[in-house]
Each structure stands twice: as C-alpha cells, then as structure tokens.
N, C-alpha and C positions, 0 to 999 in steps of 0.2 A: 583459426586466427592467422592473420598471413606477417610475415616477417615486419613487416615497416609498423604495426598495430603492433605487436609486442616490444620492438624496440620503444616506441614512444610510450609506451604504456609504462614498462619498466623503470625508463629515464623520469616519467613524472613522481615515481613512487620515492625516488631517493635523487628529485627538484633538490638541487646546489649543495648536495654532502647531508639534507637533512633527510632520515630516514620518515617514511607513513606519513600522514595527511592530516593528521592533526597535535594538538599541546595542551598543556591546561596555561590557562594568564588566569595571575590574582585580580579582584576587583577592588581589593581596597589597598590602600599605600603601607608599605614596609621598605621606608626610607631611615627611620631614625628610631632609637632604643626607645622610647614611646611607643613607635608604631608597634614595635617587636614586641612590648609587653602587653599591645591590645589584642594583636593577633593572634599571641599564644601567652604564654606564663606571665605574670596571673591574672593576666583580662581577660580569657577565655573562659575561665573557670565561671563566668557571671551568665554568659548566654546558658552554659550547660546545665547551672543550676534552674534557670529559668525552663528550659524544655521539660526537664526532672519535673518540675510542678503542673506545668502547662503545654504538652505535647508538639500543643497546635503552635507553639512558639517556633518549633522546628522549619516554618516556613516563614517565618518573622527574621529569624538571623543565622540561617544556615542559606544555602542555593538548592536546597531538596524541591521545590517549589516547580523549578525551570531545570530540570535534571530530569530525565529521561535515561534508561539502560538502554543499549541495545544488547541483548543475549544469544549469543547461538551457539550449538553444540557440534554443529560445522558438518550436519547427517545430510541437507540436502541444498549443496552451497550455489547459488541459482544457475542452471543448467549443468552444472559440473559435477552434482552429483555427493557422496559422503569424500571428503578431503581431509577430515580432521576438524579440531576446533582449531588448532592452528591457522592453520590453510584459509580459514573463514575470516582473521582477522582484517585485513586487507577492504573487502569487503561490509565490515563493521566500523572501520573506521569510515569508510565512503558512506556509512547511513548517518556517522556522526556531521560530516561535511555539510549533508544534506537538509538536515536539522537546524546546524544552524545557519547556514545562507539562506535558507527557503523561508525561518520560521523564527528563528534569532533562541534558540533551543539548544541546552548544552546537551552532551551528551557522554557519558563514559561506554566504551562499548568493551564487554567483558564477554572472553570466550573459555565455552564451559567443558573439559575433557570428561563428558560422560553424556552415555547412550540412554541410561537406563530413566526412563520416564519420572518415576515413581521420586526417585533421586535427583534427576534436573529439579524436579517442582519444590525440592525441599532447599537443594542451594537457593533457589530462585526468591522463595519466601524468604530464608531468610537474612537476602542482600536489599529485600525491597525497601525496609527500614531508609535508607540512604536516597531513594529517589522519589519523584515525581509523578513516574509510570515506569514503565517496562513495554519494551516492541520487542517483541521476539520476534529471531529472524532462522530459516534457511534450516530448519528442523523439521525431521522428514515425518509422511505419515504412513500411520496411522496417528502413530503418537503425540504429532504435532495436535492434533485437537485435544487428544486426554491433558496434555500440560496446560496449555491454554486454559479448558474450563476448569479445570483443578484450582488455578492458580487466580482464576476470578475469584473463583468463590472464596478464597480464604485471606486475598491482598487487600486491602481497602484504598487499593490506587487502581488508575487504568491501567490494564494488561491486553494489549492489543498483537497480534501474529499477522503482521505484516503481508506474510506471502499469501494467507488465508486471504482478507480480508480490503487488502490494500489493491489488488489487482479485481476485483469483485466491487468494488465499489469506482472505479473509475473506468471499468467497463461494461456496469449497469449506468453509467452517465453517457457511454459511447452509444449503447446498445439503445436507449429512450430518443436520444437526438436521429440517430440511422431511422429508427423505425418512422417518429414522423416526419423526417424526409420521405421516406418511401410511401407514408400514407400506409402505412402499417398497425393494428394496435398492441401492446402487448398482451393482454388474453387471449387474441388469434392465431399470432405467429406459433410457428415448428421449428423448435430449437434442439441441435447437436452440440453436447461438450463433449470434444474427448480429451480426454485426460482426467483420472477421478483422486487427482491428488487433493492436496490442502485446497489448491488456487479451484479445481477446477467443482470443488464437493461448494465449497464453499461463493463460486459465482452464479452454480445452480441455485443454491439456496436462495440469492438476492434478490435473481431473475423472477423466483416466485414471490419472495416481497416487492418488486414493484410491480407485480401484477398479469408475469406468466404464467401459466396454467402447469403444474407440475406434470399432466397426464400429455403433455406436449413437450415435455423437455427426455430427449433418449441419451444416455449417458453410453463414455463407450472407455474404456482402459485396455491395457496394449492384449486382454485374452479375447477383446471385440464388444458387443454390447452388453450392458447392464443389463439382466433382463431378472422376470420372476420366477424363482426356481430355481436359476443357477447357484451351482455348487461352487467352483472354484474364485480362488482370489476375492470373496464376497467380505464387505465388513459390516457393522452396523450404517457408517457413514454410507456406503455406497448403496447396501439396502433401500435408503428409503429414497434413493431417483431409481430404483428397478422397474423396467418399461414391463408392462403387458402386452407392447406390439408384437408382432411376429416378425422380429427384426435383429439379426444376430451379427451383420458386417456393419463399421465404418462407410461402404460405398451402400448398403441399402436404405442404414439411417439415413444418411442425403436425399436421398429421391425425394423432392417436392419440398425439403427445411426451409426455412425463410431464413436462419438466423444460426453461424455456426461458432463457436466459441471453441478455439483450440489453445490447449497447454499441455500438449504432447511432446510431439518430436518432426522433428523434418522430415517437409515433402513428404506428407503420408495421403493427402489431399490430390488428388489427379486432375486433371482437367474436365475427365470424363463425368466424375464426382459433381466438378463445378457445374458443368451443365447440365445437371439431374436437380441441382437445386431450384426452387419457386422465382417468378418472376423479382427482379431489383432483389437479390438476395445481399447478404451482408454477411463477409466474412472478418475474423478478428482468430489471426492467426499469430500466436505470442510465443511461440517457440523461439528464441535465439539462443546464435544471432543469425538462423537459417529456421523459417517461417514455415507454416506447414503446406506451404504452398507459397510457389515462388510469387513476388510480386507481380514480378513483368507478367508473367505466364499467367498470372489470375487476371490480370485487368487486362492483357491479350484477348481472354478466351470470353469475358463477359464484360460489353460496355456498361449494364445493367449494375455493376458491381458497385459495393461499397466497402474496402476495404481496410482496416486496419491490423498494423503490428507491433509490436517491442520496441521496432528498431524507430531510431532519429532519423535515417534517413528516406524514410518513408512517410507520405502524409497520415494522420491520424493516429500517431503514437499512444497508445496505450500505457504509460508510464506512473509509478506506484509513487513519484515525488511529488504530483496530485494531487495525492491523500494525506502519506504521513504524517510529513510537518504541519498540516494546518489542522489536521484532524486533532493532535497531540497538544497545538497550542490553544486551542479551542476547549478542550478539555479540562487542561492544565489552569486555565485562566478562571475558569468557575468551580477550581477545585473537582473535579467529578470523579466520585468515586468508583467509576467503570465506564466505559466507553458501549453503548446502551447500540441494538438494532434502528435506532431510531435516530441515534447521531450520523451511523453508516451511510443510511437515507439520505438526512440532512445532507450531510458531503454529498452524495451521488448528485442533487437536486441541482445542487447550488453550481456544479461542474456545469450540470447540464443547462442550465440558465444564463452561466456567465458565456458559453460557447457561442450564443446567440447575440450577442453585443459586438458593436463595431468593436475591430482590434485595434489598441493603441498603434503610434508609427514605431514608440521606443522597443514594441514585441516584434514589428517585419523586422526592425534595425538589427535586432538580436540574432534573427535567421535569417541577416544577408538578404533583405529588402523586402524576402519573399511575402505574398499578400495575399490573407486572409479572411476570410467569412464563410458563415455558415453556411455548410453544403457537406455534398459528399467527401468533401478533402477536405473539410474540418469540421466534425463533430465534437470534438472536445476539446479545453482551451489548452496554450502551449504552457509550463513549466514558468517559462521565464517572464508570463504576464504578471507585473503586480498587482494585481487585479484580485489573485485568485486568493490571499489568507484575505482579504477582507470577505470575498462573500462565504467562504469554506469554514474559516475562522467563526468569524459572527453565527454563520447556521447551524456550526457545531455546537458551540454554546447556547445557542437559543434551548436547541433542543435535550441539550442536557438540563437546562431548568424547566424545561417543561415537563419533562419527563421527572424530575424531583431527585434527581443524584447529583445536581450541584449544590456544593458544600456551600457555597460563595455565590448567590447567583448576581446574575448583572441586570441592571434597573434603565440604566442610559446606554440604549445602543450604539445611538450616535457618537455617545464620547467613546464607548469601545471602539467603534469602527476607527474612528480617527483615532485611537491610541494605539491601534495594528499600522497604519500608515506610518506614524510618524516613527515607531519602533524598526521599521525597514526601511527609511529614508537611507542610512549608512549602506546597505546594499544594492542597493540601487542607482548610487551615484554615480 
C-alpha cells in the first residue's frame, strides 16, 4: 500500500472528527413525551406482548425483517490474513455501508473474539434471534464451511459466508459470459483454481453447477496440486476436486487450460504459464491488490486474452458487491428461510444477462465517461449500474419460491420490480 492510499484511507475513516463509517438513525419520531412513552415505557410493553403470542409479529414492529449481521472472527481478514476480531471491524462496517447504498439493508456488524468453531456457531445462534440473516465474513478455512453449515441447519434465517460464495457466484457470471465470447462451452473447457480456500473450494463447486465437468477442473494450494492419493494438507473440502491427472506443478496444470481461476497470491502465474494455456484463454486473477499475474504483462503476452481481477482499476472487476446486497434483499423480501444453491444460480444468471444489455450513460458517467459493452472488457456489469438489484433482486426471489423456502412468497413481479426501483431512487439521485 503506497503512502498517499493510506493517508487517504486513514483521513476517510475519521471524515470531519467522526470516527467509522457507519450510525444507527431512529425511524420513528421521539420529539415529545408521547413519543417517549410509545417508543419505550409503557408503549413498548404492547408490541412485546404481541411477539410473546405471535412470533412472526417480530417482523411486523420490530426492523429484524431488513437487519442483516455481518459476523467475523477477524481469522482471514481479506488478503491480510488473521488480525484479530478487532482489526476486522473496519472492514465490517464497510459490508454494512455496502448493504445499505447498494440494497437499502440495515446492518449491525458484530465482531466475534473467538477461534473455536464449535463456539462461534453457538454465539452466532444465539444472536440470530435479533436479525434478518447473517453474512459471515473473513473466517478462515477449514472452519469457515463447518460454521456455515452448522449454522444453516439450526437458524431458520439466511446464513450466507460471503467470501465462500459471494466471489463464486459472480465469477461463475464472469466465467459463462468469457466462455461464450470465446465460443467455448462449459462441459469442454479445462479449468485451474489455485487457491483451495473458502473462495477457491467453493467457486470449483459452482463451476460444476453451471455445467463444468469436475474431472476437468485440477485444483492446486500453495503444496501444488490437488491430486489422488496425497497425503499432506488434504481435507474433506479439497478431497473431492482431487485430480487423477498426472499433474503435480501449478505450471503443468496450465498446459493447454482454457479457463484459470486464481485466489492465491501474487505473480505466481509466469508468462511462460500464459503461453502454455489453450487458445483465447481466460484468466480471473483475484488476488489483491497484486494479481497473480501482472495486468500489463498478461495482455502484453496474449492478445487472445480475457482478463479479469479484484481490482477497479482494471476492466472486468470481479467484485463481491454484485452479489451480497441484492442476493440478501432478494431473500429477505420473500422471507426465505435459507439462501438455496439455486438462488446462487439465479444471481450468477441474472449477472450474466444483465451484462449483455446496452449500458446506461448515468453508469459511463459514474466511470468518467468510460464505455461499455459486451466483450472481452466487459463481461460482467459495473457495481454502480442500477440496473443490477432489479434483475439480481427479482431472480433471487423468484427462485426462492420456486424452490419453496419462501415464507412470503411474491405473486406480482412487476410490482416487486418497481418496488426495488422506487426503494433506490434516494441513492441514486
């Protein structure tokens, strides 16, 4: 990080003597001793009785409804490593910022001082009472999957792991658009992840629900590849992408991949690499905020390229604000009692769909004029299109009533759709 990025960074955190990046604001008025006795003693006393009889009332006159946790244990705080739960707040509040400019989603972000799995999932449960869902965030693996499904099975809200799942589903939307530009399908392609954390177990897996062949994806973690047999660093998770190739380097899985998926570490990717890969190959290099292969130097070495990274200032950003918010309000809105493989989908789809539509001017306006359409340098749409919670939004919830976990399901899409637009006209303006 070079000096003039952490000066500005720092001055943003404590913007005009206020410290962090977010507040709580009341939404109902406590102007006059009226107000004060509806809001607390003894008007209060009437919603609470009613919840007592009727549970579901809790989203009738409480904000559990539109409340959202973010949780982290601060074990793998994004590229930085275990920092603390401290250290991770900073960070938690930036998911809360995100939530609600992107999705109009409150959020409390709570950082949790403990390691032990077993123990996270039991605070976790029993703070869920008070929310809406739960995103876990920046909680290392192994662990990070046992909490996660632990804590599906026993919350009767969405529980969704961000780093899993959030970067997997808007780079199985990158990865669908690349390939039919290239005239690719996905059961043909030859796919390399390396990296076999949370992000990288869990974008093998989607790869194969949209329809790559698992016996084509070579998995590789920093002892080299995944294979059958091996003994060391092995887990359940990384067992079942274990290759039968006869293929033990990083540089051999390459030769001939069409399709490379990195969430490692920098510059681990050579040029040499690059050119070993299949014709019009595609890389999606996510390591920041240094790529596992330089920009310049990858589209230097292969005109054939289609690249994307992390970073903003690169075209084809791979970014997780995508998914969350819309996924979460999508959710939220049909009540669903778990965020299903099939909502995941739905997002990827809808990503990949809305990419291929002319870009609004008010999205070049947002990136300084620059212009857009569907191609190599832009496969998947920017962040700051409003465009994206209606169609993300909407096919998240569709496919949660399809699938039958919405509590609430919805009847008129239309009026949903336009009830997302007019709820984000304030941010927009």
């Amino acid at each position: 990080m070079n000096d003039d990025l952490k000066e500005r960074a720092l001055a943003y955190h404590c913007l005009d003597g206020v410290p962090g990046k977010v507040s709580v604001v009341p939404t109902k008025p406590c102007q006059t001793a009226s107000d004060l006795g509806l809001a607390y003693t003894p008007g209060v006393a009437k919603p609470v009785l009613a919840i007592e009889e009727n549970p579901e009332d809790a989203y009738k006159y409480t904000s559990k409804g539109n409340l959202v946790a973010v949780i982290s244990n601060g074990t793998a705080i994004l590229g930085l490593g275990d920092r603390g739960a401290l250290a991770s707040k900073p960070v938690m509040e930036g998911k809360g910022v995100l939530f609600k400019r992107f999705a109009d989603i409150d959020v409390f972000d709570i950082e949790v001082d403990e390691k032990d799995p077993d123990k996270l999932i039991e605070i976790v449960k029993a703070l869920s009472p008070t929310f809406g869902g739960v995103n876990l965030e920046d909680i290392k693996g192994p662990e990070c999957f046992k909490v996660e499904q632990e804590l599906i099975k026993i919350c009767p809200i969405p529980i969704f792991h961000d780093d899993q799942h959030g970067t997997a589903i808007i780079a199985t939307a990158g990865m669908m658009n690349a390939c039919e530009i290239v005239g690719k399908t996905l059961a043909d392609i030859r796919v390399v992840v390396n990296g076999a954390g949370a992000a990288g177990i869990s974008c093998a897996k989607m790869f194969v629900a949209a329809g790559v062949k698992r016996e084509h994806i070579v998995m590789c973690d920093s002892k080299g590849v995944i294979y059958k047999g091996r003994a060391k660093g092995m887990t359940p998770e990384k067992e079942e992408f274990a290759t039968e190739r006869e293929v033990r380097t990083l540089a051999e899985a390459m030769v001939d991949a069409d399709f490379f998926m990195g969430l490692s570490v920098a510059d681990c990717v050579t040029a040499e690499m690059l050119l070993s890969m299949a014709k019009d190959p595609v890389v999606f290099a996510m390591s920041n905020p240094n790529p596992e292969i330089d920009y310049e130097l990858a589209v230097s070495t292969r005109s054939d390229l289609i690249m994307a990274t992390g970073r903003s200032d690169y075209p084809n950003q791979i970014n997780n604000v995508l998914g969350f918010p819309f996924i979460f309000r999508g959710a939220l809105d049909v009540r669903a009692s778990r965020i299903t493989e099939g909502m995941k989908m739905a997002a990827a789809l809808a990503l990949a769909k809305l990419a291929k539509e002319s870009v609004p001017a008010s999205v070049e306006k947002a990136y300084g004029g620059t212009k857009f359409s569907f191609g190599r340098n832009y496969i998947v749409p920017k962040p700051f299109d409003p465009r994206v919670i209606e169609y993300e939004a909407v096919a998240v919830a569709k496919a949660a009533c399809e699938e039958g976990v919405a509590l609430h399901p919805i009847t008129d899409w239309e009026a949903y759709r336009a009830s997302l637009v007019k709820r984000m006209e304030k941010y927009w303006k």
